[in-house]
PDB file of N, CA, C and O in Angstrom:
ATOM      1  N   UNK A   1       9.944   2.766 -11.344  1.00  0.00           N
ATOM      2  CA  UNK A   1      10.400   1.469 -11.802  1.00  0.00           C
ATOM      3  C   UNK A   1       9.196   0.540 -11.976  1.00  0.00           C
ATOM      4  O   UNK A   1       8.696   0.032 -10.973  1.00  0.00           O
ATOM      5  N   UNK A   2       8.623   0.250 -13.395  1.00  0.00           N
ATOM      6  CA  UNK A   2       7.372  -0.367 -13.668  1.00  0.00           C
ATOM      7  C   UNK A   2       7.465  -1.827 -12.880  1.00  0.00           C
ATOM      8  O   UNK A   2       6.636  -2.359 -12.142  1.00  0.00           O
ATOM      9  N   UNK A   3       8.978  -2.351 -13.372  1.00  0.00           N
ATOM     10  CA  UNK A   3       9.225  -3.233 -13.528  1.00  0.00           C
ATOM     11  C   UNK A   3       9.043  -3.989 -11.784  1.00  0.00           C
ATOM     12  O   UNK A   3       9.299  -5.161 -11.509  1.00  0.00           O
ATOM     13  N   UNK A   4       8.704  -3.274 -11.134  1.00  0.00           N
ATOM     14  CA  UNK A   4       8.966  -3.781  -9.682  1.00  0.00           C
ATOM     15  C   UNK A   4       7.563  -3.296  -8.664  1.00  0.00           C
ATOM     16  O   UNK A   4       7.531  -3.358  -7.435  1.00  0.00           O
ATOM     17  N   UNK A   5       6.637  -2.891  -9.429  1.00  0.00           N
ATOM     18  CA  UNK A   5       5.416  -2.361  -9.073  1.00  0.00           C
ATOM     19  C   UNK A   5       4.717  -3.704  -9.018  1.00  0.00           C
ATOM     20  O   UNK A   5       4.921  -4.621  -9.813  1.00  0.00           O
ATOM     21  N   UNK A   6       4.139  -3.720  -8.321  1.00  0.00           N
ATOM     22  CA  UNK A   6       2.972  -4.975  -8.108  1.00  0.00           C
ATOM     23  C   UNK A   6       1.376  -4.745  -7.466  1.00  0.00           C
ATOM     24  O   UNK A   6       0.984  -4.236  -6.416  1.00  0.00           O
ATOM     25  N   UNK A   7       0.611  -5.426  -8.719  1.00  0.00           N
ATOM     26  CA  UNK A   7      -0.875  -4.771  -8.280  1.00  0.00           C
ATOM     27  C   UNK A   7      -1.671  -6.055  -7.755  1.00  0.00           C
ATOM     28  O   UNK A   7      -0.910  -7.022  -7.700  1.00  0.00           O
ATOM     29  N   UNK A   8      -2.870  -6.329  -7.386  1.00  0.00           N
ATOM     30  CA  UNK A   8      -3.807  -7.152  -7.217  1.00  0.00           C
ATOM     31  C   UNK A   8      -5.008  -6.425  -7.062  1.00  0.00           C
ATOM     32  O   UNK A   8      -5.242  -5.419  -6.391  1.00  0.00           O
ATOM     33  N   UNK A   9      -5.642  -7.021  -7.709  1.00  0.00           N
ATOM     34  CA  UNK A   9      -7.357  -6.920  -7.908  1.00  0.00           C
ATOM     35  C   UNK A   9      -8.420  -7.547  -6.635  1.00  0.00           C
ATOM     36  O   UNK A   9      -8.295  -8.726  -6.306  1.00  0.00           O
ATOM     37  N   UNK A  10      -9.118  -6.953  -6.183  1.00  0.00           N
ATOM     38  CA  UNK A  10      -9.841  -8.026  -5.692  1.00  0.00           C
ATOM     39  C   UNK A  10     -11.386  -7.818  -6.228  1.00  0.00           C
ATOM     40  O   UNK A  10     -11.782  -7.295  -7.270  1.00  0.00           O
ATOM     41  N   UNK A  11     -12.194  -8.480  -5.019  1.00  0.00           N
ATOM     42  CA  UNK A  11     -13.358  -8.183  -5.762  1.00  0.00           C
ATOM     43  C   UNK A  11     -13.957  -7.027  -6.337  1.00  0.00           C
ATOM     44  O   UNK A  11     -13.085  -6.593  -7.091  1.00  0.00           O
ATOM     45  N   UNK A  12     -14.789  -6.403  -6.397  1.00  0.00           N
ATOM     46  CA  UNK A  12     -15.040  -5.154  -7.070  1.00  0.00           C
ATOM     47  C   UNK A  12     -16.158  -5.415  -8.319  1.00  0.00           C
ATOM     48  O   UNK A  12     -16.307  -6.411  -9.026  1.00  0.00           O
ATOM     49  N   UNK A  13     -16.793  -4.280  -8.308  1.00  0.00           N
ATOM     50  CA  UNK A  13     -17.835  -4.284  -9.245  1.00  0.00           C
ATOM     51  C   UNK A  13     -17.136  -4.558 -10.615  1.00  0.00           C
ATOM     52  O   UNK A  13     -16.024  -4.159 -10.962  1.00  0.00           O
ATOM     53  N   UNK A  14     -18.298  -5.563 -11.543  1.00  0.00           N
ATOM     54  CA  UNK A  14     -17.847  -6.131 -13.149  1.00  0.00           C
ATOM     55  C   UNK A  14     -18.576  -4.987 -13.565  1.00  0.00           C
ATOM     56  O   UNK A  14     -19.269  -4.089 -13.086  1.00  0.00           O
ATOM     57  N   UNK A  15     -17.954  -5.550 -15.101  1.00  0.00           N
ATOM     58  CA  UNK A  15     -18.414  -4.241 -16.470  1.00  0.00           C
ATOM     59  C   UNK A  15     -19.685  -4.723 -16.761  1.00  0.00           C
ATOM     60  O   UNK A  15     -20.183  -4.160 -17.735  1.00  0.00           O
ATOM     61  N   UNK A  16     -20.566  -5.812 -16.099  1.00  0.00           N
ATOM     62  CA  UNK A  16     -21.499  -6.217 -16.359  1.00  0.00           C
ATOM     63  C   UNK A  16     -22.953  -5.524 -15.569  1.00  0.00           C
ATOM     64  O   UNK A  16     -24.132  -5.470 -15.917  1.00  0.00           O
ATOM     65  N   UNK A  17     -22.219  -5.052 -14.368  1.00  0.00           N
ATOM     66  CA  UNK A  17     -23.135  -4.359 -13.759  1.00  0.00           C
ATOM     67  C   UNK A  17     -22.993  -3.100 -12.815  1.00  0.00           C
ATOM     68  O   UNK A  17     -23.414  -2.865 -11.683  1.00  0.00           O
ATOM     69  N   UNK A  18     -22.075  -2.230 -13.911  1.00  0.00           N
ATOM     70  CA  UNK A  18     -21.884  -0.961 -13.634  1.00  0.00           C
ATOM     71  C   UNK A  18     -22.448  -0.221 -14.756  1.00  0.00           C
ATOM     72  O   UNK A  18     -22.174  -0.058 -15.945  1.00  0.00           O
ATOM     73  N   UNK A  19     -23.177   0.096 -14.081  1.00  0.00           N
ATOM     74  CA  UNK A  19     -24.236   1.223 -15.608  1.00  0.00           C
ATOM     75  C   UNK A  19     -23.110   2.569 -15.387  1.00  0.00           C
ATOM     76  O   UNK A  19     -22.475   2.889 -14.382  1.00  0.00           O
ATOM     77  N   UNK A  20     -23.149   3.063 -16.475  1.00  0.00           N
ATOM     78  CA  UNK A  20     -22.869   4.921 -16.234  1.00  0.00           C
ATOM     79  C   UNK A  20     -23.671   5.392 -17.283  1.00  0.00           C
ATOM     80  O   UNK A  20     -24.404   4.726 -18.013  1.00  0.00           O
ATOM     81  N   UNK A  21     -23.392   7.033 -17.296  1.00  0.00           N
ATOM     82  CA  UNK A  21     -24.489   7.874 -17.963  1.00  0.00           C
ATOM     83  C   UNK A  21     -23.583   8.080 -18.975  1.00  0.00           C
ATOM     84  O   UNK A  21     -22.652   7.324 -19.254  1.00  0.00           O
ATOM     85  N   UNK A  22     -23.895   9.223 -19.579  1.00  0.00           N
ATOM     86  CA  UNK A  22     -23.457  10.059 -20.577  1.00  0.00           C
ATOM     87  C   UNK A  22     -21.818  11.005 -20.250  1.00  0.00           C
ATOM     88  O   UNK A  22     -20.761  11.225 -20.842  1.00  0.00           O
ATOM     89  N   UNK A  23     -22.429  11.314 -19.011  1.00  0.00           N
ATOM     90  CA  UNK A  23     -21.309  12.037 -18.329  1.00  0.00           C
ATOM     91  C   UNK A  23     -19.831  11.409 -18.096  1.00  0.00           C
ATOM     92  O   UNK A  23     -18.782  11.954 -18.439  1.00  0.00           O
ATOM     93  N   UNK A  24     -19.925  10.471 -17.609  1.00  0.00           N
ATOM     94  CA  UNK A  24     -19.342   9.685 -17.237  1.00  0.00           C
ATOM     95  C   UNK A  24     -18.489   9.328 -18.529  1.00  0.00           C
ATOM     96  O   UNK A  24     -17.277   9.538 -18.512  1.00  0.00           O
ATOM     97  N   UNK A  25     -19.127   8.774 -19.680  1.00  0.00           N
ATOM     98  CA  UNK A  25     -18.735   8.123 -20.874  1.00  0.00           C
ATOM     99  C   UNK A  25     -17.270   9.523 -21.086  1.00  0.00           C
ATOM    100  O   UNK A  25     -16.060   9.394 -21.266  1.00  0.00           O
ATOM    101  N   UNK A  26     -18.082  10.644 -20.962  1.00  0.00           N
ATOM    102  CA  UNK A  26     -17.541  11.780 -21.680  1.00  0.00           C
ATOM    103  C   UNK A  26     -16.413  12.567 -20.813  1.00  0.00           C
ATOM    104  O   UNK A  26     -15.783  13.584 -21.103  1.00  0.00           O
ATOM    105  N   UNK A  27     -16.374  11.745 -19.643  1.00  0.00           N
ATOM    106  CA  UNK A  27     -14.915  12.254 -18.850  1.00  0.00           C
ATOM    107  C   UNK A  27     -14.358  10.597 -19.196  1.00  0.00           C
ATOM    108  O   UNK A  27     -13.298  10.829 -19.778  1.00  0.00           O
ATOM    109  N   UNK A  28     -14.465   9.501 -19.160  1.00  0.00           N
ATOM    110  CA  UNK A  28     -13.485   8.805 -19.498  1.00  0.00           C
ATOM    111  C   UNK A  28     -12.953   8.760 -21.117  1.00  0.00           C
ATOM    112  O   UNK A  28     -11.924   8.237 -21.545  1.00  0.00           O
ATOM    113  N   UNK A  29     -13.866   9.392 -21.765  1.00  0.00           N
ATOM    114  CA  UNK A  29     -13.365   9.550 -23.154  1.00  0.00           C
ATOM    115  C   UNK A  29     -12.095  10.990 -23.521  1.00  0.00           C
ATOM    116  O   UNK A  29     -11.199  10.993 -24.365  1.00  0.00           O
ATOM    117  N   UNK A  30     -12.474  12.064 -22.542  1.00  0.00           N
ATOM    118  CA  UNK A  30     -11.613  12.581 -22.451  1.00  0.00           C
ATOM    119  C   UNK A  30     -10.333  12.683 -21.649  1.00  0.00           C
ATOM    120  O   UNK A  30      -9.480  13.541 -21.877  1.00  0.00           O
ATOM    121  N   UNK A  31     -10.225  11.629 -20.557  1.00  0.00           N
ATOM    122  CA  UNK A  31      -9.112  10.837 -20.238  1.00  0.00           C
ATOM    123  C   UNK A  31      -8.271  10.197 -20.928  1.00  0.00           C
ATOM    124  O   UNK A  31      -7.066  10.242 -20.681  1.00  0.00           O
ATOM    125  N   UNK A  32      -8.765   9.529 -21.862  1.00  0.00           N
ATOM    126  CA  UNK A  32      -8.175   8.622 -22.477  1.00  0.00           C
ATOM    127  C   UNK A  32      -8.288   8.216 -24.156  1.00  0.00           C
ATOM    128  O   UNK A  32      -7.963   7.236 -24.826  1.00  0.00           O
ATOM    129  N   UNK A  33      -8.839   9.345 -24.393  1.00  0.00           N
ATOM    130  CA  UNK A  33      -8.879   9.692 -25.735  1.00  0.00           C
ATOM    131  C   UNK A  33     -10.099   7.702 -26.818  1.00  0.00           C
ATOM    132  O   UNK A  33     -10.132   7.220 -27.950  1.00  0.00           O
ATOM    133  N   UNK A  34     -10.677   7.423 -25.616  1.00  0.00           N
ATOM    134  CA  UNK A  34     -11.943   6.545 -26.260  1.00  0.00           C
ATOM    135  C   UNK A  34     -12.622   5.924 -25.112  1.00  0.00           C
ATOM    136  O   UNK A  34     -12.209   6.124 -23.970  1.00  0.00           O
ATOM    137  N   UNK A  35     -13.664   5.165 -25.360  1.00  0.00           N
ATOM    138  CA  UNK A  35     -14.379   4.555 -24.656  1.00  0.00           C
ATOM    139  C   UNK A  35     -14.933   2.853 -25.231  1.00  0.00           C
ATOM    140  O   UNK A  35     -15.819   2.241 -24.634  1.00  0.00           O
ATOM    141  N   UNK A  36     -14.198   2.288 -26.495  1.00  0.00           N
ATOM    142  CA  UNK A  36     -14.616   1.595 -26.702  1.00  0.00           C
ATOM    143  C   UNK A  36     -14.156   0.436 -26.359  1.00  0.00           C
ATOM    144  O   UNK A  36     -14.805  -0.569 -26.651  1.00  0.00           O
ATOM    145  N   UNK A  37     -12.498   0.307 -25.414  1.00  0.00           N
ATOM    146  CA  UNK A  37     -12.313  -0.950 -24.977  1.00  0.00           C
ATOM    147  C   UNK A  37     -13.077  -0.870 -23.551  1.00  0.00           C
ATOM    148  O   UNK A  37     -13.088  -1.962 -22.981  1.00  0.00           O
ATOM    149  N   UNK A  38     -13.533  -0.126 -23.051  1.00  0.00           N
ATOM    150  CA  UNK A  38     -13.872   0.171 -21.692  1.00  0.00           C
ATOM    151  C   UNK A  38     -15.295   0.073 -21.156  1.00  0.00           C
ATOM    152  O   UNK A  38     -15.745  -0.066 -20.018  1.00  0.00           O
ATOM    153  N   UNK A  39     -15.913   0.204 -22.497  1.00  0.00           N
ATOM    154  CA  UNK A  39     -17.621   0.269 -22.031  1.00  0.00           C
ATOM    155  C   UNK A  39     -18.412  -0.613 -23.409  1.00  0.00           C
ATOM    156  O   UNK A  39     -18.032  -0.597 -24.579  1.00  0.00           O
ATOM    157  N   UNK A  40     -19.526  -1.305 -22.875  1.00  0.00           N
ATOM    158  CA  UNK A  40     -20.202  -1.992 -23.395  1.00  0.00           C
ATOM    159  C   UNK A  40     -21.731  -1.409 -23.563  1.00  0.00           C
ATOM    160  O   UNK A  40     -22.366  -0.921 -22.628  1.00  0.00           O
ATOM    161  N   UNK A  41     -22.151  -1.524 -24.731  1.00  0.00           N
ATOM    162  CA  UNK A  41     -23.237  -0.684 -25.063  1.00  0.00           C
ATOM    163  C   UNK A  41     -24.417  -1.805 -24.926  1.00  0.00           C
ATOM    164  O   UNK A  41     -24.364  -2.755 -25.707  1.00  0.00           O
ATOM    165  N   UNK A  42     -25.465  -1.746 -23.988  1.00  0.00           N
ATOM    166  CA  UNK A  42     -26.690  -2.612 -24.014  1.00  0.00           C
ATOM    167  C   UNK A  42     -27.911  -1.904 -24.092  1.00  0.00           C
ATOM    168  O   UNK A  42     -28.250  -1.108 -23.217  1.00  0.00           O
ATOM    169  N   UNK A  43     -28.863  -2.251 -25.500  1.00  0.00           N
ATOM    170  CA  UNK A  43     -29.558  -1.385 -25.449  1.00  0.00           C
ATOM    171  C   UNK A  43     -29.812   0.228 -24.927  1.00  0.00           C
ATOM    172  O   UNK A  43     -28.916   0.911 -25.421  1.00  0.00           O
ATOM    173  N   UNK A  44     -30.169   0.551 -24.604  1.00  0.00           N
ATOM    174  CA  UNK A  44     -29.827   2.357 -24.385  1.00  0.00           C
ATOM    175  C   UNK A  44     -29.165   2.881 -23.012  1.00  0.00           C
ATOM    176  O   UNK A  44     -29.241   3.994 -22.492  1.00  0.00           O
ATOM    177  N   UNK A  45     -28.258   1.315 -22.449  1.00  0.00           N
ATOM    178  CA  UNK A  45     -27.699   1.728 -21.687  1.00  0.00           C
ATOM    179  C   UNK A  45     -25.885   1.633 -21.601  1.00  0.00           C
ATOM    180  O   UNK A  45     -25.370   0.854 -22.403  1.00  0.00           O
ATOM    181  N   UNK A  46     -25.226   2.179 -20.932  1.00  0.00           N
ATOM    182  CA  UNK A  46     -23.859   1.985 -20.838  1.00  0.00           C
ATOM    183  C   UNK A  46     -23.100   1.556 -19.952  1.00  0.00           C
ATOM    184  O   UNK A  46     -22.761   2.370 -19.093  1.00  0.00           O
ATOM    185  N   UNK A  47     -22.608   0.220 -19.863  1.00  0.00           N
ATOM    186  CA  UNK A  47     -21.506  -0.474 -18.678  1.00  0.00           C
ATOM    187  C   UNK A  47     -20.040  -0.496 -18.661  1.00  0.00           C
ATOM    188  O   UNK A  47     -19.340  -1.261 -19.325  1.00  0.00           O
ATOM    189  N   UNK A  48     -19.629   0.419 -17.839  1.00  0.00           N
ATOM    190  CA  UNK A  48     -18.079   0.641 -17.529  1.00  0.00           C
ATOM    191  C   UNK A  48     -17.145  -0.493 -17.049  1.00  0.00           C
ATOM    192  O   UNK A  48     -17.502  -1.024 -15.998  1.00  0.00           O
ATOM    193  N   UNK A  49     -16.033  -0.955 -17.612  1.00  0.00           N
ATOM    194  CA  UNK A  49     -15.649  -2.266 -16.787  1.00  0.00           C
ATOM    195  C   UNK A  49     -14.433  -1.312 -16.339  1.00  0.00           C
ATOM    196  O   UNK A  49     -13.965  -0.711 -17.306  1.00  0.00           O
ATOM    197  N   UNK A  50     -13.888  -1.062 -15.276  1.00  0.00           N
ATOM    198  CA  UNK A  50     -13.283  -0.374 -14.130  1.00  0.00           C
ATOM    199  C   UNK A  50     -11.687  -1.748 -14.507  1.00  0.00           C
ATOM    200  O   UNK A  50     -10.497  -1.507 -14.304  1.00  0.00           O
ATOM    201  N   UNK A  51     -12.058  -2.575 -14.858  1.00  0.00           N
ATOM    202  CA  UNK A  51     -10.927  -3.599 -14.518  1.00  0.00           C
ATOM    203  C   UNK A  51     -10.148  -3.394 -15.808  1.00  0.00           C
ATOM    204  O   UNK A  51      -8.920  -3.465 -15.834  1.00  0.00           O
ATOM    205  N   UNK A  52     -11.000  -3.101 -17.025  1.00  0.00           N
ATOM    206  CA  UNK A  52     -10.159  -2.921 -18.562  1.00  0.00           C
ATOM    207  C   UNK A  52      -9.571  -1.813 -17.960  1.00  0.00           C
ATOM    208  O   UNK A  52      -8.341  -1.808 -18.025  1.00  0.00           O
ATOM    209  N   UNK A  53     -10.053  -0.946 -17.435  1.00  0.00           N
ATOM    210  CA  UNK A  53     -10.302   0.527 -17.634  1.00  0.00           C
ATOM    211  C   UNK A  53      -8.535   0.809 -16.839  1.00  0.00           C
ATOM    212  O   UNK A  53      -7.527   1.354 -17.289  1.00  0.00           O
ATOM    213  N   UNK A  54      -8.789   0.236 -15.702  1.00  0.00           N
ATOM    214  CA  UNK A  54      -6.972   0.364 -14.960  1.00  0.00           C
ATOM    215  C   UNK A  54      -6.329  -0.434 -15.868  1.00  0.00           C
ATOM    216  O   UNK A  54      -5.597   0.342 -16.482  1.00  0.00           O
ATOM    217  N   UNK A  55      -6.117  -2.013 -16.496  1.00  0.00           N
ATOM    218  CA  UNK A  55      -5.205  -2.867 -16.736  1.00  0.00           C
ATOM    219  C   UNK A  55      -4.705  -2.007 -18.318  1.00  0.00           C
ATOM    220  O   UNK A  55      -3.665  -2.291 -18.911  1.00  0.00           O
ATOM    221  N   UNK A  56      -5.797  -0.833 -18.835  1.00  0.00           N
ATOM    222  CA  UNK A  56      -4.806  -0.115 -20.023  1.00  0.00           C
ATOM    223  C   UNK A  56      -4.191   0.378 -19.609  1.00  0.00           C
ATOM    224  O   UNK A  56      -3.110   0.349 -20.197  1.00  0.00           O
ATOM    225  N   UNK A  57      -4.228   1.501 -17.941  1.00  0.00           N
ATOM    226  CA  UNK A  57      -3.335   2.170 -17.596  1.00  0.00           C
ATOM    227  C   UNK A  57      -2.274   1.669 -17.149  1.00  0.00           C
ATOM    228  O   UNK A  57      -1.133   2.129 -17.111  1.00  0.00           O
ATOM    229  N   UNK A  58      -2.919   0.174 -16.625  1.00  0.00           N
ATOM    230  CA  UNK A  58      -1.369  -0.266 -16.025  1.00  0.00           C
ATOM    231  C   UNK A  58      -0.345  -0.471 -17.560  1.00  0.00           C
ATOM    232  O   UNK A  58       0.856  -0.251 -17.406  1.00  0.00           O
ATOM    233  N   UNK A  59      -0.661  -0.740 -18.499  1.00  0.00           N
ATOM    234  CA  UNK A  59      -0.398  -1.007 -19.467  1.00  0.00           C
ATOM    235  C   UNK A  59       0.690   0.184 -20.015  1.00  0.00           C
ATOM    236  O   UNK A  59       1.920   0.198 -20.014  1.00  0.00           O
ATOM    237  N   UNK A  60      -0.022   0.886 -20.347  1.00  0.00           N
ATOM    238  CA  UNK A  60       0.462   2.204 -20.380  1.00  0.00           C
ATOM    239  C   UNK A  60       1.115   2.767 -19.528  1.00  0.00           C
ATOM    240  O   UNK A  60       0.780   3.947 -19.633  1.00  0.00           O
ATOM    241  N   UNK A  61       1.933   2.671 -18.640  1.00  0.00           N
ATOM    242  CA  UNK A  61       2.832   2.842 -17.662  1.00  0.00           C
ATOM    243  C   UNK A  61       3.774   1.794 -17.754  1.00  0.00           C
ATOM    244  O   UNK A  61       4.752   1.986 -17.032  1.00  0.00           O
ATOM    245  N   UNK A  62       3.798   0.674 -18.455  1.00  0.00           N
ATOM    246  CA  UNK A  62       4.808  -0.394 -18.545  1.00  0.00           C
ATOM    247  C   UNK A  62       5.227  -0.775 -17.393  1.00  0.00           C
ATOM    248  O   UNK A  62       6.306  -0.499 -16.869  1.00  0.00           O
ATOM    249  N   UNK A  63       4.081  -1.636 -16.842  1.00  0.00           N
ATOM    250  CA  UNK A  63       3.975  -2.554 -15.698  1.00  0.00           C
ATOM    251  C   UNK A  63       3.655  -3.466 -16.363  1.00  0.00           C
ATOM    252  O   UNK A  63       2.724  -3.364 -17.162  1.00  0.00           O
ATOM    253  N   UNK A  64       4.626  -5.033 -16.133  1.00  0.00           N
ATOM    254  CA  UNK A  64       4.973  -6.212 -16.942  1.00  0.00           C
ATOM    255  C   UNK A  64       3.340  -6.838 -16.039  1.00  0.00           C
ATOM    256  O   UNK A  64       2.975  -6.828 -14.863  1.00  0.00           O
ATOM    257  N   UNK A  65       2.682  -7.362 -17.440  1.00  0.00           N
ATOM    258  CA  UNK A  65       1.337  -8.182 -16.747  1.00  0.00           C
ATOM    259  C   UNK A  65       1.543  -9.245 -16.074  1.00  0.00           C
ATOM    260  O   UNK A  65       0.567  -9.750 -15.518  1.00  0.00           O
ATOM    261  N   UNK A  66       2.707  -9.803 -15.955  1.00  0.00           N
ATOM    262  CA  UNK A  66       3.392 -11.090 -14.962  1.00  0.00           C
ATOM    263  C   UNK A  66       2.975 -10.257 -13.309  1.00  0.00           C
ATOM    264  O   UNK A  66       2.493 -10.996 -12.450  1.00  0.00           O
ATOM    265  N   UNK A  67       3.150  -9.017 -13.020  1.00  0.00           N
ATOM    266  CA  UNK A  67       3.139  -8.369 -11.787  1.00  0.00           C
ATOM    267  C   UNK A  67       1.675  -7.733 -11.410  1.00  0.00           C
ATOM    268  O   UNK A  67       1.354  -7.089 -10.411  1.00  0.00           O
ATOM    269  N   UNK A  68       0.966  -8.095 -12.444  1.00  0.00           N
ATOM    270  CA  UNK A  68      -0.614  -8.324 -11.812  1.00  0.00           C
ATOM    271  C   UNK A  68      -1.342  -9.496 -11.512  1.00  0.00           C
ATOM    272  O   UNK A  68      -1.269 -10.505 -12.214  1.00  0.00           O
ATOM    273  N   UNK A  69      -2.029  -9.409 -10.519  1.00  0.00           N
ATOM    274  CA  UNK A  69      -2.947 -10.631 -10.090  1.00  0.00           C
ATOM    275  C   UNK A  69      -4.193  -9.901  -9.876  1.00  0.00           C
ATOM    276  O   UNK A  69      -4.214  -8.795  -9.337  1.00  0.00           O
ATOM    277  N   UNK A  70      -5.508 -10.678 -10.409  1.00  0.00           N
ATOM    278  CA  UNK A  70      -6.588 -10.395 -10.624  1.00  0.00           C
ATOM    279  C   UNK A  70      -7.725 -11.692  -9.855  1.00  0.00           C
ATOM    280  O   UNK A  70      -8.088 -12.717 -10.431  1.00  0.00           O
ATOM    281  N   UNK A  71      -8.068 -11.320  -8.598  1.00  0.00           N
ATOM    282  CA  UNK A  71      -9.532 -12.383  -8.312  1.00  0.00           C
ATOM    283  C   UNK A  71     -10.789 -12.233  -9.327  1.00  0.00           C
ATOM    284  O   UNK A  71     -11.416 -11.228  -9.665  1.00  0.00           O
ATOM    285  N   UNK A  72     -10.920 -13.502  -9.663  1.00  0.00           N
ATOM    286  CA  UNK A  72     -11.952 -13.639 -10.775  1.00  0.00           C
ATOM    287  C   UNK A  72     -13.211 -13.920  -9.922  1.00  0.00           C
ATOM    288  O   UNK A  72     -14.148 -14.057 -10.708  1.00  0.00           O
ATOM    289  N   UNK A  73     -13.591 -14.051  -8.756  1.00  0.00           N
ATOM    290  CA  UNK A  73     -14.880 -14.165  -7.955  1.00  0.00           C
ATOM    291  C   UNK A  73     -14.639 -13.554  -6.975  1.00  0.00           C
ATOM    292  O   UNK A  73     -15.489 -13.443  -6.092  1.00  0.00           O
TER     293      UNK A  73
END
């Protein structure tokens, strides 16, 4: 029952300063068939945001975004 699931976020590493490799890119791409809402390309490196990365799944499971709460600091 999506509808009655309830998540919260707390702190946790940003997409700003989680590097990953290659590897990494290439098991979440084959999870989820892409990597481009999920990772940010900076110069020759790659940052995972972990927070997009669940809120598609929550998404995709049809959990109403009213039943998430997210700490922003």
């Amino acid at each position: 029952m999506p509808e009655k699931t309830y998540i919260a976020f707390g702190p946790h590493i940003r997409g700003c300063c989680y590097e990953v490799k290659e590897d990494v890119l290439e098991e979440v791409e084959k999870s989820f068939g892409t990597v481009e809402h999920f990772v940010e390309k900076r110069k020759s490196s790659y940052f995972l945001s972990l927070l997009k990365l669940n809120l598609f799944q929550i998404k995709e499971l049809g959990i109403p975004e009213n039943n998430v709460w997210i700490v922003r600091d």
